[in-house]
Backbone as a ProteinNet text record, in pm:
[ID]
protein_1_A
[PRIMARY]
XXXXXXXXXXXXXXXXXXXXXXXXXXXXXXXXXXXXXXXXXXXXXXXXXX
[TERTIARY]
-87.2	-52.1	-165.2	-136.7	-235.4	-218.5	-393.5	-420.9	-399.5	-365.3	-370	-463.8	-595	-743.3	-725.6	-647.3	-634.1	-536.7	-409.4	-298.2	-371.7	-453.3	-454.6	-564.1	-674	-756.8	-697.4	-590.6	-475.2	-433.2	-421.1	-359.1	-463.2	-534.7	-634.7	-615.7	-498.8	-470.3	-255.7	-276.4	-129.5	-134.1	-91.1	-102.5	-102.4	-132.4	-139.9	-24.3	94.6	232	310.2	277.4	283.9	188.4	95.7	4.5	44.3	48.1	12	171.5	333.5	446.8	466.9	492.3	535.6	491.2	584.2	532.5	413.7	374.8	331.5	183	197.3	42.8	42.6	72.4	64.4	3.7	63.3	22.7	-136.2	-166.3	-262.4	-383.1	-340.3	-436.8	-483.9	-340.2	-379.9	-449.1	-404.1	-501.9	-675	-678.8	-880.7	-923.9	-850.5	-867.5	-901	-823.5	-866.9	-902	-1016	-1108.4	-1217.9	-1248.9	-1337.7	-1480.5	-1552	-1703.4	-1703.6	-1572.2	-1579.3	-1577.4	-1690.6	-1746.4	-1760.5	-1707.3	-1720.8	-1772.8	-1917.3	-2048.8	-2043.5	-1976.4	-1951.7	-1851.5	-1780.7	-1688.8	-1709	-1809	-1877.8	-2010.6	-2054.3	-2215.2	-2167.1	-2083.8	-2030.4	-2069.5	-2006.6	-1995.3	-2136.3	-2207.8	-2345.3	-2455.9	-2437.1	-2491.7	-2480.3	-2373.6	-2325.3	-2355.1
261.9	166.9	64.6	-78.9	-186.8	-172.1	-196.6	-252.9	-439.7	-507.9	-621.2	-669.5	-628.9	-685.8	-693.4	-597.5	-548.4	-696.5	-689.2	-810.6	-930.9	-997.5	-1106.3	-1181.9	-1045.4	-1077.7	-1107.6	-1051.1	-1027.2	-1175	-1267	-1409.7	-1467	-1480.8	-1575.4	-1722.3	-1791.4	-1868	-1865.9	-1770.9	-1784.2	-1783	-1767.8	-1777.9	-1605.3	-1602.9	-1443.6	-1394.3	-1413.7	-1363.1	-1344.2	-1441.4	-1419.9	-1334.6	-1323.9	-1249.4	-1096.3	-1102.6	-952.7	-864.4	-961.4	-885.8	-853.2	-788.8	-731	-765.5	-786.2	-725.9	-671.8	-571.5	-499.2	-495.4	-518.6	-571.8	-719.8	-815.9	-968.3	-960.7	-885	-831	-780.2	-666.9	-592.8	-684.2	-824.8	-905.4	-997	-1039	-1164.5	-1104	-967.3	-884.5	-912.5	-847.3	-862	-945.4	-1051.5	-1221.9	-1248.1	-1215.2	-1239.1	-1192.3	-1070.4	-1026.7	-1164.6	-1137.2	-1238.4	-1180.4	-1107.8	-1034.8	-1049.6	-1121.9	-1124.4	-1292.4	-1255	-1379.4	-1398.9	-1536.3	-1525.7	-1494.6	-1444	-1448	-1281.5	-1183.3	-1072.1	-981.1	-1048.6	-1070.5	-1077.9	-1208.9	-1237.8	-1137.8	-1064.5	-993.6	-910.6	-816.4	-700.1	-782.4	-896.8	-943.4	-974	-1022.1	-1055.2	-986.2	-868.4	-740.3	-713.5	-674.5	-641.5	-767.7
-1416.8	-1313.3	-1300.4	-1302.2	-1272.4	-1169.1	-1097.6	-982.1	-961.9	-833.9	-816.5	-916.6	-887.2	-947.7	-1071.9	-1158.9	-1261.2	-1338.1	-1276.4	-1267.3	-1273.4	-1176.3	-1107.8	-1271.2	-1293.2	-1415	-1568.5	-1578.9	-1690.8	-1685.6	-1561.8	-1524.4	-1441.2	-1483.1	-1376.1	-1368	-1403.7	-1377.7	-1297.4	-1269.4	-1189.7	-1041.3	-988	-827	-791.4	-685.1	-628.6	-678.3	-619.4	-636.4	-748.4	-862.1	-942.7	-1044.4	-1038.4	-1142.4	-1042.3	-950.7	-840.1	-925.1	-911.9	-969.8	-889.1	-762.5	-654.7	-523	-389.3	-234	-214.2	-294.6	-220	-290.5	-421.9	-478	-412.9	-444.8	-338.5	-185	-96.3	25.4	76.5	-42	-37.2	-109.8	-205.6	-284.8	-95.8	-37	36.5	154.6	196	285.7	259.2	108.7	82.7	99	-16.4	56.8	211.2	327	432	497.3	435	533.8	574.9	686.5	775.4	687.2	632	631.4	444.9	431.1	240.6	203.8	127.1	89.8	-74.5	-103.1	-278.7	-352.7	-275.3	-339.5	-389	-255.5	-251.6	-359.6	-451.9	-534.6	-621	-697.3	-799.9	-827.7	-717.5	-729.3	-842.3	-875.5	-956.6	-1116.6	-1112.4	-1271.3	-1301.9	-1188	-1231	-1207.4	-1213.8	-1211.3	-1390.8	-1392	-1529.7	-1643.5
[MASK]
++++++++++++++++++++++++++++++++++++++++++++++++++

């Protein structure tokens, strides 16, 4: 099973809803997205670690 994150990277150029394929991955992508305490920077730290 893909995760959203999993989806969205597979299409990083489609829109949420489309790369996500479903309700319920789309939902759970636009949820993280709008946490108030998440910041781009917070997102990107993982890749630039690695």
């Amino acid at each position: 099973m893909l995760l959203a994150s999993d989806s969205i990277a597979e299409k990083p150029t489609a829109s949420i809803p489309s790369a996500c394929g479903g309700w319920a991955e789309t939902a759970a992508a636009y949820r993280f997205l709008a946490q108030d305490e998440l910041d781009w920077r917070d997102i990107l730290a993982p890749h630039c670690q690695s």
